[in-house]
Steps between C-alpha positions, in 0.01 A plus 500: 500500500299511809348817451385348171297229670427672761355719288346231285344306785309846589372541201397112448304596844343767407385411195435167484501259814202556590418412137652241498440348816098528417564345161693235643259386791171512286685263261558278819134541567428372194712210546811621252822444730854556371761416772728665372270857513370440825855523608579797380189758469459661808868588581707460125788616690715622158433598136583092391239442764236746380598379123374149651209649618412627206611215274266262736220721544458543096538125448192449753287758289576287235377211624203611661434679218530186257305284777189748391524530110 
């Protein structure tokens, strides 16, 4: 179990943080602000965390994206 999210952290890293992290920041910029993703988006710390992330981060494309239509 702890090589699995070990391993699963590494990749999140990897391939995504800093991703996510610029994603999440210009949508601050911008003045979209989840609590909830701020808390989590630079350090996830476990899959249920990077499922938040990801969860969060969609929702805000959403809304931006239905702020602009």
């Amino acid at each position: 179990m702890i090589d699995y999210s070990t391993e699963t952290m590494n990749l999140y890293n990897q391939q995504f943080a800093s991703r996510v992290i610029h994603l999440t920041e210009q949508g601050i910029g911008f003045g979209y602000r989840d609590q909830e993703l701020v808390r989590f988006y630079e350090h996830p710390t476990n899959q249920l965390g990077i499922e938040e992330v990801a969860k969060r981060l969609g929702a805000l494309g959403k809304t931006i994206r239905q702020d602009y239509e």
